[in-house]
N, C-alpha and C positions, 0 to 999 in steps of 0.2 A: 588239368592241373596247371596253375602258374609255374612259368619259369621261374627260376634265382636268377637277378642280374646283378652281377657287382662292375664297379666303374674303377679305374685306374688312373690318377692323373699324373705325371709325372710332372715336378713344378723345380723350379730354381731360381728362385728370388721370385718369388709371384705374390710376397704378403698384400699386395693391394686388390690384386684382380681375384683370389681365390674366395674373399668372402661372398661374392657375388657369382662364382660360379655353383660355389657351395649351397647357396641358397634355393638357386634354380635347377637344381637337380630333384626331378619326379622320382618321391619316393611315396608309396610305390610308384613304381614297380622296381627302383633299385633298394638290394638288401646292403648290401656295406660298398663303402668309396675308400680305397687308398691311394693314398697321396705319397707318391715316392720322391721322398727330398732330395733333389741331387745335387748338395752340397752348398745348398743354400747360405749366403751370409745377413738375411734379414731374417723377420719371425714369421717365416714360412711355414715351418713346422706348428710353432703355438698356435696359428692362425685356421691352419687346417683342424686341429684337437679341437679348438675352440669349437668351431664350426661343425663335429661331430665327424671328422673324416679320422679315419687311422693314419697316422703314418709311419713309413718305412724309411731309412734313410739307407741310401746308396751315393758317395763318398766320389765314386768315379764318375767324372762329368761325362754325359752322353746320353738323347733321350733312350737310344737301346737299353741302356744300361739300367736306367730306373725303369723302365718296361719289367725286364725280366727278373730286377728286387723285388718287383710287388706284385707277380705272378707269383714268386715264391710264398710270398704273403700268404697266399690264396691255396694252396697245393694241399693243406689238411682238410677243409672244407673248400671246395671248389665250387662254384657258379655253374649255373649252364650256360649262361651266356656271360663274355666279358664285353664289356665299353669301355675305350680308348676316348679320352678326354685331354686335352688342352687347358693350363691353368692360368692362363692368360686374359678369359675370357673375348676373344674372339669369335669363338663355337658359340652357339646356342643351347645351355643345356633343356633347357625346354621341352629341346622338338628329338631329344633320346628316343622315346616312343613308335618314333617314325624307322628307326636304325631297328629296333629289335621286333617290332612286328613281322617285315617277310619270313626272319628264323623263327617267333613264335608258330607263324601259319606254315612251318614245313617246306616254302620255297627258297629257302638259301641256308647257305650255314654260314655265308660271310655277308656285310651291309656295307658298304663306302659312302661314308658322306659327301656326295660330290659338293665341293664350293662352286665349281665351276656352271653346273648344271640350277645352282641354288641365287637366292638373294644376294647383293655382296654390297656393303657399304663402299662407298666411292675412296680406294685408294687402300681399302684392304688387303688387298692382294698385290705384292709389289710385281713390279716389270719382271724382277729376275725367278719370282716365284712361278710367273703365269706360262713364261720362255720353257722354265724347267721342267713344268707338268707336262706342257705341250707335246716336246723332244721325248721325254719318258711312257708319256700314254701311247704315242705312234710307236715307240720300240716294243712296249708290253703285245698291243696289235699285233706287228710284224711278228715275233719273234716267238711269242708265245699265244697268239689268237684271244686274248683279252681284251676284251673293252673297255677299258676304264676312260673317264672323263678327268682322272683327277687321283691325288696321292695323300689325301688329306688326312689330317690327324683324327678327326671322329669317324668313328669306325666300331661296328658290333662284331662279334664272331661267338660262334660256340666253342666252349671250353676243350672237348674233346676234340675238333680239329684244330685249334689255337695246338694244341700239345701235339699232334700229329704232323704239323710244318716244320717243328724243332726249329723253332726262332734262335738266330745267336745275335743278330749285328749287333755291338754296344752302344753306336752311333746315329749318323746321317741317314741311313740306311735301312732304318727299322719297318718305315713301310713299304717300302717297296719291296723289300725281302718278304715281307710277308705275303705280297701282290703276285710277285714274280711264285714262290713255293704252291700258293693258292690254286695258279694256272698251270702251273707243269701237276700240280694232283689233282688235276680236276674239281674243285672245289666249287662247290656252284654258289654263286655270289648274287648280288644286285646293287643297283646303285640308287642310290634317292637325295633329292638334292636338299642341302642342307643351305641356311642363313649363313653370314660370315660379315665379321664386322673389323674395326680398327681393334690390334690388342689394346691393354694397357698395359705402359713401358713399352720397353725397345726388345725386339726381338734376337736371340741369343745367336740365330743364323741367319735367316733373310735380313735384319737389319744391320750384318754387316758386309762389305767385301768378302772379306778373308772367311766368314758361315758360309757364303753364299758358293763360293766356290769348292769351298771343300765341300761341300751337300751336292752338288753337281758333278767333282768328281767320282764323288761315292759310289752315287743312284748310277752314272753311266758303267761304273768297274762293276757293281754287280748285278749290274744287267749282262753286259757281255759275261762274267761268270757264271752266271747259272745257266746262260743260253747254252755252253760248252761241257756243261755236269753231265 
């Protein structure tokens, strides 16, 4: 029997880039996309409706934050699997397919899209993003015996271990919390490497200083936090 997969995009001024992400999302095999607006001032929302996506709006800026709006979304009829999607169009939604295969075949219950491991158009990936993964993939190793290549936003999981991590961060934080929880519960994972392109627009953290830093403060305080739990 087919899995349910539903897809969650959290978007904040994305009206440009969501029609094209919307478009390229394989359905099948995904059954519904919410789109958690997070506090968009352009027609984010209309554009996602138009496009046949739900949306949810979550008011508090923070990708955490509209992560766990549009889980709620989801809590009356739940998916078996969820996809974590980017509304920037960066990701490939395409190659979804690739992410929820090893959970359909029973060898993971978690998928990471590595960018790192994948295609990556020339300048995709800023200096501060690449530094960042780097520092954070050696401490998940170290720290918690994780392999990851990468911390990136496309990412599949099963529903029933998504609920079992008890995700909170509202922020910078949202994957790696999920990376670091994964590995202290043994969560068996895989990684497959995904495309990775220029978004469209400017990026709400990496493309600035002041994102960039507070996303590196974050990833590093709850690293050492959970190392200490």
């Amino acid at each position: 029997m087919s899995l349910l997969v539903d897809v969650i995009i959290p978007a904040l001024n994305e009206e440009k880039a969501l029609p094209r992400v919307l478009a390229e999302i394989p359905r099948p095999p995904v059954r519904r996309i919410i789109v958690a607006d997070n506090g968009s001032t352009d027609r984010t929302a209309t554009v996602a409706q138009e496009h046949g996506a739900e949306v949810v709006r979550e008011p508090e800026r923070g990708y955490g934050a509209a992560c766990l709006r549009a889980l709620d979304q989801l809590k009356d009829d739940p998916p078996d699997i969820v996809v974590f999607l980017d509304g920037d169009y960066s990701d490939h939604p395409a190659e979804l397919p690739s992410l929820i295969d090893p959970i359909s075949a029973g060898d993971a219950d978690m998928v990471i899209g590595s960018r790192v491991r994948g295609r990556q158009e020339r300048g995709a990936l800023s200096p501060q993003q690449r530094v960042g993964n780097a520092i954070a993939c050696t401490a998940l190793r170290l720290v918690y015996g994780a392999h990851y290549t990468d911390l990136g936003p496309f990412r599949a999981i099963r529903w029933e271990t998504l609920q079992e991590l008890g995700m909170v961060d509202r922020n910078f934080g949202w994957t790696v919390e999920m990376q670091i929880k994964a590995a202290k519960s043994g969560v068996s994972y895989r990684e497959v490497p995904v495309s990775y392109r220029r978004r469209i627009g400017v990026s709400k953290v990496s493309g600035t200083f002041r994102g960039s830093m507070s996303a590196g403060i974050k990833i590093l305080w709850l690293l050492g936090r959970y190392a200490w739990a």
